[in-house]
Biopython code that builds the backbone (N, CA, C, O; Angstrom):
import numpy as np
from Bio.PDB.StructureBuilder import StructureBuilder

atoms = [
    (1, "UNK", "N", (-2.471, -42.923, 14.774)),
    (1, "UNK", "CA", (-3.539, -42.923, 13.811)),
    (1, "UNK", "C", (-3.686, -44.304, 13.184)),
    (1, "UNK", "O", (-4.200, -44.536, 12.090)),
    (2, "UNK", "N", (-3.294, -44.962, 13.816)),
    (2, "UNK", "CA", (-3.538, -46.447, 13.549)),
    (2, "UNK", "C", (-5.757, -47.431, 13.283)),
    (2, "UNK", "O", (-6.207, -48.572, 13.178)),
    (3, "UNK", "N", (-6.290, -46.068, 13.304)),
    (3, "UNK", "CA", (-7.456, -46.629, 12.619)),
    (3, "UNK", "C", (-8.208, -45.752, 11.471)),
    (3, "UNK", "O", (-9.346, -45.878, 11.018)),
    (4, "UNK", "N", (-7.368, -44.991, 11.214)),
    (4, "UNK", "CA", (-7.052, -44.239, 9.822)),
    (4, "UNK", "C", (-6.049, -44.281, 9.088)),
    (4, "UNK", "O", (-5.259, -43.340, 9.154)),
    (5, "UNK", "N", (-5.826, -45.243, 8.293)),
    (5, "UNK", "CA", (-4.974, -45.405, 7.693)),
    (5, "UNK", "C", (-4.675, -44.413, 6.454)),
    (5, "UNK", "O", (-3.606, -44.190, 5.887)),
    (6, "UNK", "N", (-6.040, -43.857, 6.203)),
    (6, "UNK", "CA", (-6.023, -43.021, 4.717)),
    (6, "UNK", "C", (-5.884, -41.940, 4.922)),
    (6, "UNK", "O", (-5.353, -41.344, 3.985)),
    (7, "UNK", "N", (-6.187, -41.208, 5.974)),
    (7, "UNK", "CA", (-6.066, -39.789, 6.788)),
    (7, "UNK", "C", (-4.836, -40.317, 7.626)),
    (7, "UNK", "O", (-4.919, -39.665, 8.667)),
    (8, "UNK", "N", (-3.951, -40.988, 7.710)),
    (8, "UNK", "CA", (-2.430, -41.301, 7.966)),
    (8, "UNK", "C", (-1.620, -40.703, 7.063)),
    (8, "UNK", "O", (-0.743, -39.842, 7.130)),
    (9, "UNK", "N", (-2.470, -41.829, 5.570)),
    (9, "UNK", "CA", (-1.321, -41.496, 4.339)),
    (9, "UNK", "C", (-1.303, -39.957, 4.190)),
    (9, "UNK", "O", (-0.406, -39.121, 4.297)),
    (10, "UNK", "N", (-2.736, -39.883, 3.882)),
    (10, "UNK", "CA", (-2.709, -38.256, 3.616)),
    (10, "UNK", "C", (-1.938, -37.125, 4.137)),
    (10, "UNK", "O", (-1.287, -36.228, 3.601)),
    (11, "UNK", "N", (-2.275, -37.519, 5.635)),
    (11, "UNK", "CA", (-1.373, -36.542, 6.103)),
    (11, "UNK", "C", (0.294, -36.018, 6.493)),
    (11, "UNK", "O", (0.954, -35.104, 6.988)),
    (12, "UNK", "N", (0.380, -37.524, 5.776)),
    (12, "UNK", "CA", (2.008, -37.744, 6.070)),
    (12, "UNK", "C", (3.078, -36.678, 4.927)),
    (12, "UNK", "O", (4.162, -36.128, 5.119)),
    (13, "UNK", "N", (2.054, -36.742, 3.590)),
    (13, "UNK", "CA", (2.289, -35.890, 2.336)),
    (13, "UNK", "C", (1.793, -34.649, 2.296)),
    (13, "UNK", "O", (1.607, -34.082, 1.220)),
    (14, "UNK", "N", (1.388, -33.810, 4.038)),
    (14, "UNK", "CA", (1.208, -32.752, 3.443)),
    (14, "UNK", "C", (3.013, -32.219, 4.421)),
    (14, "UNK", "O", (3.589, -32.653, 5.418)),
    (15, "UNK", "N", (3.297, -31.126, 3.431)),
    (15, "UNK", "CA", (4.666, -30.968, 2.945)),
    (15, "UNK", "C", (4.721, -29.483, 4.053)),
    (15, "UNK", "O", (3.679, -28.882, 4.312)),
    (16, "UNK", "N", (5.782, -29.135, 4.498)),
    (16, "UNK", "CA", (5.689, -28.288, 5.624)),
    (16, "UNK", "C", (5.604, -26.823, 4.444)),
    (16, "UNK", "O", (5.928, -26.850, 3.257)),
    (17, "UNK", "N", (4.905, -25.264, 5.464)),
    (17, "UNK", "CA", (5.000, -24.845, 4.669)),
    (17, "UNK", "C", (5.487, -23.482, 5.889)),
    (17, "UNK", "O", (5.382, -22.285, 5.622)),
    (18, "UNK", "N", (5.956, -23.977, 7.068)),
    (18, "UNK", "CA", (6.613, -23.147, 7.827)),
    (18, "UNK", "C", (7.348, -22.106, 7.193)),
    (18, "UNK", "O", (7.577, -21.113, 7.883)),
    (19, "UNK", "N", (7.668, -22.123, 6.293)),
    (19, "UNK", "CA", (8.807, -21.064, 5.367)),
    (19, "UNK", "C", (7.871, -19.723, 5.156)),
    (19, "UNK", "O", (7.997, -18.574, 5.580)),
    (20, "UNK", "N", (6.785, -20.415, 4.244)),
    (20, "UNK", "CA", (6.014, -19.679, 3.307)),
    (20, "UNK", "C", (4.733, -18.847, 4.743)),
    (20, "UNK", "O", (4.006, -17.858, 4.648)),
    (21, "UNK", "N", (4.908, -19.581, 5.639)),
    (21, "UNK", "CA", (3.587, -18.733, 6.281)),
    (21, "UNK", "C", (4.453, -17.564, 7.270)),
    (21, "UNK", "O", (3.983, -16.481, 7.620)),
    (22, "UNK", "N", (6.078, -18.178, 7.678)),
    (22, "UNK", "CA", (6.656, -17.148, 8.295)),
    (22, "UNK", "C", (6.436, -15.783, 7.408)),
    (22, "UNK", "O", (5.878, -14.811, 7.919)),
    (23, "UNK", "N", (7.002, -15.758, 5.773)),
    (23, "UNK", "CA", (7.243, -14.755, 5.163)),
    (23, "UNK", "C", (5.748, -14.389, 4.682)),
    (23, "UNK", "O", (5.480, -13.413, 3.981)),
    (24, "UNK", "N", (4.960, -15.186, 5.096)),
    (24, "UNK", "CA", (3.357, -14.046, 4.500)),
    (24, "UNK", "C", (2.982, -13.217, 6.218)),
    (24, "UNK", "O", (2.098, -12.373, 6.361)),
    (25, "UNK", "N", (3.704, -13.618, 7.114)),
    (25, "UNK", "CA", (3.760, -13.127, 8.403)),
    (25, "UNK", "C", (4.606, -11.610, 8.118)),
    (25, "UNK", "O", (4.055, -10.602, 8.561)),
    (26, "UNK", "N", (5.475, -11.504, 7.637)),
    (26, "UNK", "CA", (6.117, -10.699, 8.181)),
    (26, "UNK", "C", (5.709, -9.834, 6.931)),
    (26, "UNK", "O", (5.661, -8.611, 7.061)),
    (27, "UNK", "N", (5.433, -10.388, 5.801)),
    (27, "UNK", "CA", (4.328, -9.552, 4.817)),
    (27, "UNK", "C", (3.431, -8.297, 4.989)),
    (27, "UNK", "O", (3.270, -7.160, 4.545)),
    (28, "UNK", "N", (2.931, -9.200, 5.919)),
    (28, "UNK", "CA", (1.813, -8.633, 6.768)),
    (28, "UNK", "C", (1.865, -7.787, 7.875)),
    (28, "UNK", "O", (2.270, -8.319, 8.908)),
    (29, "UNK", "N", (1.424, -6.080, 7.953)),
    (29, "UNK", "CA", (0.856, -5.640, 9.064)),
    (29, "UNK", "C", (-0.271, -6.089, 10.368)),
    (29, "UNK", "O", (-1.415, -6.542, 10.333)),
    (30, "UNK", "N", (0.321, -5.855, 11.093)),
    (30, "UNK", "CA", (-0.941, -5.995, 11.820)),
    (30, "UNK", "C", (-2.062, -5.726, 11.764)),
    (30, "UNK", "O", (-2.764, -6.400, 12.518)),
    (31, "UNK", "N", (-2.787, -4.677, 10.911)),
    (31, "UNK", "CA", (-3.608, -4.101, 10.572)),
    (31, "UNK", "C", (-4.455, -4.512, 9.222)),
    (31, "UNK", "O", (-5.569, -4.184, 8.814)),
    (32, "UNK", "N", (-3.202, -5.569, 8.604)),
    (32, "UNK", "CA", (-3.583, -6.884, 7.509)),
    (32, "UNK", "C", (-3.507, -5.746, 6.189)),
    (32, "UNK", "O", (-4.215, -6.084, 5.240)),
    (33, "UNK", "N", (-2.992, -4.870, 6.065)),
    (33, "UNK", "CA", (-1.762, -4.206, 4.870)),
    (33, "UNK", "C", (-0.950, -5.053, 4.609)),
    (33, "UNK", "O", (-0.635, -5.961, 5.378)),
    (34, "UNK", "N", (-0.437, -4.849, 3.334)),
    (34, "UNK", "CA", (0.806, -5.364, 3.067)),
    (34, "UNK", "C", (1.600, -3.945, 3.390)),
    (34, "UNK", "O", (1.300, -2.753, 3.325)),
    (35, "UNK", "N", (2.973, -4.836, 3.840)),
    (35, "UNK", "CA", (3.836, -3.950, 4.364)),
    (35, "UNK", "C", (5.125, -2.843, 3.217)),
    (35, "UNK", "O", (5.419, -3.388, 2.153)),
    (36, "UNK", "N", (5.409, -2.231, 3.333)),
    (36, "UNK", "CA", (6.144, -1.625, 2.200)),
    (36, "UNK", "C", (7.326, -2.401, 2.166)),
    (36, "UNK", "O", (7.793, -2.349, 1.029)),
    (37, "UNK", "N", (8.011, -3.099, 2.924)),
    (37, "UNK", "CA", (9.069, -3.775, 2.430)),
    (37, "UNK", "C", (8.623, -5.248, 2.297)),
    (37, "UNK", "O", (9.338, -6.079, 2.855)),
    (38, "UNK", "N", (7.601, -5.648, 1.670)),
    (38, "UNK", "CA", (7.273, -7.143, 1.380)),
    (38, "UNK", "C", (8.025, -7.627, 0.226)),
    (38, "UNK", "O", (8.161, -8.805, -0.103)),
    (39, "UNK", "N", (8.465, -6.671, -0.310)),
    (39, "UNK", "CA", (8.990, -7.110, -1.478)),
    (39, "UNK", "C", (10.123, -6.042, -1.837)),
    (39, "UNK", "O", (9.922, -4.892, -1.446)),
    (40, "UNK", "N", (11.086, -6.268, -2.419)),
    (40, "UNK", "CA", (11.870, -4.955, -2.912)),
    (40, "UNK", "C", (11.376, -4.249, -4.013)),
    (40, "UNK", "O", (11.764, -3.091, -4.170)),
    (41, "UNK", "N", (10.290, -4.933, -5.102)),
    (41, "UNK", "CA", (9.732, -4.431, -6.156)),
    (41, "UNK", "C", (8.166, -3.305, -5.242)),
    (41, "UNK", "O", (7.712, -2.188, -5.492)),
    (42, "UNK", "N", (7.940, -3.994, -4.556)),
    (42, "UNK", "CA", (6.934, -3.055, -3.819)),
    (42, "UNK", "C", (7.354, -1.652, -3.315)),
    (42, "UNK", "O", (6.870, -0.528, -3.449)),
    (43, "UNK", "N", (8.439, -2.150, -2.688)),
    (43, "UNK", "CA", (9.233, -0.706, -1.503)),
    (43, "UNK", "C", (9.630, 0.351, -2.642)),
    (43, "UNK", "O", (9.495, 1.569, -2.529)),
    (44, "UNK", "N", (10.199, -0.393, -3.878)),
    (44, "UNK", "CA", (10.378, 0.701, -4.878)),
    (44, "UNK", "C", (9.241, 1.317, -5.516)),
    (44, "UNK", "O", (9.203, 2.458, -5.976)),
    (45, "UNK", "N", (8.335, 0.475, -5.502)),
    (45, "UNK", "CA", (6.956, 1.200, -6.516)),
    (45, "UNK", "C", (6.627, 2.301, -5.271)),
    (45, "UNK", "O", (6.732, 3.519, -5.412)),
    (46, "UNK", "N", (6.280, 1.738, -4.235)),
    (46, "UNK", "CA", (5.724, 2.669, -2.955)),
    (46, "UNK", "C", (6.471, 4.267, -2.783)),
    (46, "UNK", "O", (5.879, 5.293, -2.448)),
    (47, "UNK", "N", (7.732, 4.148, -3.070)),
    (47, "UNK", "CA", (9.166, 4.959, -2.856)),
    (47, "UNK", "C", (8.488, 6.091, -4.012)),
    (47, "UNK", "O", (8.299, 7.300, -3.880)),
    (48, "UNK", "N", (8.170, 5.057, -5.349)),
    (48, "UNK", "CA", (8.039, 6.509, -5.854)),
    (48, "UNK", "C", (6.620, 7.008, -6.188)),
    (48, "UNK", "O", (6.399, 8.144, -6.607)),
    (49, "UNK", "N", (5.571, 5.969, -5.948)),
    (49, "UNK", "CA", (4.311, 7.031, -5.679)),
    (49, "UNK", "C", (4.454, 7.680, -4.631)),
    (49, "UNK", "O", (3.717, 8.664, -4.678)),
    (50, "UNK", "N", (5.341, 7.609, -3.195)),
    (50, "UNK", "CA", (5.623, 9.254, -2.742)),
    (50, "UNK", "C", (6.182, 10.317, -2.659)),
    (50, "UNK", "O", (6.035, 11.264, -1.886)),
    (51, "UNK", "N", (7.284, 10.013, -4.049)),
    (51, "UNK", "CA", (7.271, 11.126, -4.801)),
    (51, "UNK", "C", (6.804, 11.750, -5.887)),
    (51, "UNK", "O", (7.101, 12.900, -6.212)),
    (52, "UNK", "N", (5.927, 10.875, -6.584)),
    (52, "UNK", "CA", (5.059, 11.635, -7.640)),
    (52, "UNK", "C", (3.860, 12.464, -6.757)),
    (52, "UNK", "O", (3.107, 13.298, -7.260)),
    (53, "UNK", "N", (3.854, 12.115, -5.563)),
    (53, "UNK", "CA", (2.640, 12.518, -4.570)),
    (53, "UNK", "C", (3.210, 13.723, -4.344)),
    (53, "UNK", "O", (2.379, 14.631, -4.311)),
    (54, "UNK", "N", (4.418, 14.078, -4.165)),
    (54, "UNK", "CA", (5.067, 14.947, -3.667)),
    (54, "UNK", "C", (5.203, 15.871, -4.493)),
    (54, "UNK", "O", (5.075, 17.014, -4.056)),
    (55, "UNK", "N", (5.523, 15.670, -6.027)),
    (55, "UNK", "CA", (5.689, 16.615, -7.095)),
    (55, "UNK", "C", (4.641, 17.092, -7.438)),
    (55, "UNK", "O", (4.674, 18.257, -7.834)),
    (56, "UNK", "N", (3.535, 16.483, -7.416)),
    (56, "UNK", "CA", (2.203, 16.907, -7.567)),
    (56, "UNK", "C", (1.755, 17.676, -6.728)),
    (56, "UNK", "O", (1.156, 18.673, -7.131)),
    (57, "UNK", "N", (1.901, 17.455, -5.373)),
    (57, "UNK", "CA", (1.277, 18.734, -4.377)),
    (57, "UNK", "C", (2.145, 20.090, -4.665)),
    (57, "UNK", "O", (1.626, 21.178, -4.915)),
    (58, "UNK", "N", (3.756, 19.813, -4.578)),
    (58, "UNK", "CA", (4.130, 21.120, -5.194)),
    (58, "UNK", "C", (3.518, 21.696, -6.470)),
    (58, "UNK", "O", (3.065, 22.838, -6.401)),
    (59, "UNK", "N", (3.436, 20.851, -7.945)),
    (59, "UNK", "CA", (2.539, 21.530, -8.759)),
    (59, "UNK", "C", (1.620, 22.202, -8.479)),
    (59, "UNK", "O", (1.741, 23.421, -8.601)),
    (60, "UNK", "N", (0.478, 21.680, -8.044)),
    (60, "UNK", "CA", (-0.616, 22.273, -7.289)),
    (60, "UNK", "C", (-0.322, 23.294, -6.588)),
    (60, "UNK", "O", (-0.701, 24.390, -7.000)),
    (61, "UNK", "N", (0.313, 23.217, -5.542)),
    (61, "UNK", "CA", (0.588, 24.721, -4.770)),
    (61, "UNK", "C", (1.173, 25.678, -5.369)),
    (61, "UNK", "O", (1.206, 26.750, -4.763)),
    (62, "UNK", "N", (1.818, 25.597, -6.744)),
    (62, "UNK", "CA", (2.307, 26.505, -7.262)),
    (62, "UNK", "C", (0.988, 27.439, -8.582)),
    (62, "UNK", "O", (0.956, 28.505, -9.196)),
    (63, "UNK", "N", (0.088, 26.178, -8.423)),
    (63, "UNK", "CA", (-0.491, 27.364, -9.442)),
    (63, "UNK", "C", (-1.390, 27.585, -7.899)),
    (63, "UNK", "O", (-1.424, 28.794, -7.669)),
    (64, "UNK", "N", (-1.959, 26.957, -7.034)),
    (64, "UNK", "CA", (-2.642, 28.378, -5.803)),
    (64, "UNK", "C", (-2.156, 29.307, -5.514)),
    (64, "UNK", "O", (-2.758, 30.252, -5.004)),
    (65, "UNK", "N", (-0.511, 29.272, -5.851)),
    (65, "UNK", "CA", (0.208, 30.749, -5.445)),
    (65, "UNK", "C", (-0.246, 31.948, -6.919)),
    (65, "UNK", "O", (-0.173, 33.135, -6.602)),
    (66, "UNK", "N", (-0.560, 31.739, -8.003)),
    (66, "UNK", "CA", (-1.051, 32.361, -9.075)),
    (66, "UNK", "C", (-1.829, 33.501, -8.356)),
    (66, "UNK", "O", (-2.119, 33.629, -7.167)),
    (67, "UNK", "N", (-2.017, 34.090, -9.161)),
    (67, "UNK", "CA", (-2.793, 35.783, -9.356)),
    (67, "UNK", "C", (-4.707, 35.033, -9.573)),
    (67, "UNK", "O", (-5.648, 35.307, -8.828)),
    (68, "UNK", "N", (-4.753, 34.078, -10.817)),
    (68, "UNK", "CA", (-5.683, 33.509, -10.847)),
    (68, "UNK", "C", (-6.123, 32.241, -9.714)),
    (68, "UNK", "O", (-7.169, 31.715, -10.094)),
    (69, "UNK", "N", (-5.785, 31.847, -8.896)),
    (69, "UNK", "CA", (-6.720, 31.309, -8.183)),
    (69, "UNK", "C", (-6.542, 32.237, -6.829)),
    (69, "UNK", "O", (-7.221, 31.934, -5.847)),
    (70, "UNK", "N", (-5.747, 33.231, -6.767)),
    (70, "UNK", "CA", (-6.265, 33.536, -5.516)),
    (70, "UNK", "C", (-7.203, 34.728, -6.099)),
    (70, "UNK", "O", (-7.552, 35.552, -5.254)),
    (71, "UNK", "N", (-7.660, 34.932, -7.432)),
    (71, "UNK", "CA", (-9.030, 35.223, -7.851)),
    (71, "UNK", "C", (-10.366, 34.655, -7.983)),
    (71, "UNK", "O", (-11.459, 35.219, -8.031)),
    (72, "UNK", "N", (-9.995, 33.201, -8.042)),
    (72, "UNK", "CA", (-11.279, 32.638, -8.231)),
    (72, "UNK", "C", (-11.278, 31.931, -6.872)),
    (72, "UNK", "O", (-12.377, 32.006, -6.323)),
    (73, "UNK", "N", (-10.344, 31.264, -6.176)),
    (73, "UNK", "CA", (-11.014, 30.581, -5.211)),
    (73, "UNK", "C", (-11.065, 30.952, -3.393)),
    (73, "UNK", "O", (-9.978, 31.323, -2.950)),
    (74, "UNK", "N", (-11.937, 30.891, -2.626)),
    (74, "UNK", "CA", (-11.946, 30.984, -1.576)),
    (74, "UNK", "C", (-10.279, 31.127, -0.966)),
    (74, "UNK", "O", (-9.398, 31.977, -0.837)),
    (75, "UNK", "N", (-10.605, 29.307, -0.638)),
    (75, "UNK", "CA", (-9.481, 28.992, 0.217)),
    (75, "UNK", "C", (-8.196, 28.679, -0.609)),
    (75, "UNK", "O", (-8.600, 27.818, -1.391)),
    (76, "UNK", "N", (-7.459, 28.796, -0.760)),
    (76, "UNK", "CA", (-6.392, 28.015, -1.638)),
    (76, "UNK", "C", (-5.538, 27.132, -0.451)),
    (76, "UNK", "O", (-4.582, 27.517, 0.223)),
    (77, "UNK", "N", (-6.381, 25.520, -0.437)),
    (77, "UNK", "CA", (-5.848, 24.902, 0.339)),
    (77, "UNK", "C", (-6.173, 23.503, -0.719)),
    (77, "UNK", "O", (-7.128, 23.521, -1.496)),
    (78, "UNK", "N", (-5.006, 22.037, -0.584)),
    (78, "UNK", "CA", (-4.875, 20.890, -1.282)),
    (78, "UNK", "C", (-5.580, 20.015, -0.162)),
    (78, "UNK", "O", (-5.149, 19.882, 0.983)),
    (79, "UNK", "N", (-6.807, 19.402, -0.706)),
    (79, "UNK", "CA", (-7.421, 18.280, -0.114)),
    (79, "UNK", "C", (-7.389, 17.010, -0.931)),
    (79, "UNK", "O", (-6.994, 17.154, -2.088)),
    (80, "UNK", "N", (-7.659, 16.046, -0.626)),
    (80, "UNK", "CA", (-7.989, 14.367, -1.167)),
    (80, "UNK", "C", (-10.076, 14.562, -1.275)),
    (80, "UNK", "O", (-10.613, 15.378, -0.525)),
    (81, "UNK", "N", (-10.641, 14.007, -1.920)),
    (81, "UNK", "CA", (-12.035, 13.753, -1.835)),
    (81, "UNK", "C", (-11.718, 12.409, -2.774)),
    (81, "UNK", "O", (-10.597, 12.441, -3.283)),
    (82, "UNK", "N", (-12.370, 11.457, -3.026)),
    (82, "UNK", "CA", (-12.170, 9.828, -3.296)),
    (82, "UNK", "C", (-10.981, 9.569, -4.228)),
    (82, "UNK", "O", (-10.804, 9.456, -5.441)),
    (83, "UNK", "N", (-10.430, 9.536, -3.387)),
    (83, "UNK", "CA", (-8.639, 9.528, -3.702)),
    (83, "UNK", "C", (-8.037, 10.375, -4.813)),
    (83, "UNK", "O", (-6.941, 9.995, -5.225)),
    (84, "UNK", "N", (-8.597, 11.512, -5.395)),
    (84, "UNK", "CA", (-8.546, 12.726, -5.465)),
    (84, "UNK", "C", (-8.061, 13.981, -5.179)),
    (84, "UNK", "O", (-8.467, 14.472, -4.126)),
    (85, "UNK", "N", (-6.965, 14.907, -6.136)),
    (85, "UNK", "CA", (-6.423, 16.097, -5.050)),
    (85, "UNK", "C", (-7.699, 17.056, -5.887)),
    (85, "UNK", "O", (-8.391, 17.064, -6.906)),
    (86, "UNK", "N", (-7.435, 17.775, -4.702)),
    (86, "UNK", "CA", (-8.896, 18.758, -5.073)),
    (86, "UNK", "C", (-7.922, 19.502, -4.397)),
    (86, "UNK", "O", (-7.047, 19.081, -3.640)),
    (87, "UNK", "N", (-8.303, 21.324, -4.950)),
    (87, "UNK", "CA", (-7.920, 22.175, -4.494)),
    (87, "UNK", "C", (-9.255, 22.983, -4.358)),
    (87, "UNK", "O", (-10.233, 23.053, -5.102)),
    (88, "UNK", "N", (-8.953, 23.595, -3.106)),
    (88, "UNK", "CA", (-10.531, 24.379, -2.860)),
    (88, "UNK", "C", (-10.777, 25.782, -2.520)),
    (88, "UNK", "O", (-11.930, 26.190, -2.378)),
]
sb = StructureBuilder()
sb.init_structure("model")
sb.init_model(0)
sb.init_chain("A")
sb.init_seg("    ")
for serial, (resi, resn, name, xyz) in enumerate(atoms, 1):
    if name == "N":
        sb.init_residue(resn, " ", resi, " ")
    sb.init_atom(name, np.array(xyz, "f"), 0.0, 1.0, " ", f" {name:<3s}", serial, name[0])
structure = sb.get_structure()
């Protein structure tokens, strides 16, 4: 690069960042999610929204087992509608 001297300097100071793009690599799904173990603070938050997910569908199924909804509703089955549990 001997007829750029300024795009020489420049580029001599940019600083490697091989580290930082491996670990946004492995961050990353293929599918361009972040992955549940990107972090240990993540894997734990993730860990337990699927068990509050979990305590909640049992809640839910326990009042469809009731006297009252298998009075009022059709089906007594747990769906999602916009990220939503709906029981129907």
């Amino acid at each position: 690069m001997d007829g750029t001297p300024r795009l020489s300097r420049l580029a001599s100071e940019v600083k490697d960042a091989s580290d930082v793009a491996a670990a946004i690599r492995r961050a990353l799904l293929p599918s361009g999610e972040v992955a549940d173990d990107a972090s240990p603070k993540l894997a734990d938050i993730r860990r337990t929204l699927l068990r509050l997910r979990s305590q909640l569908t049992s809640v839910m199924e326990g009042y469809l087992r009731s006297a009252d909804a298998e009075r009022l509703l059709q089906d007594r089955i747990i769906t999602t509608r916009n990220d939503r549990y709906v029981c129907c």
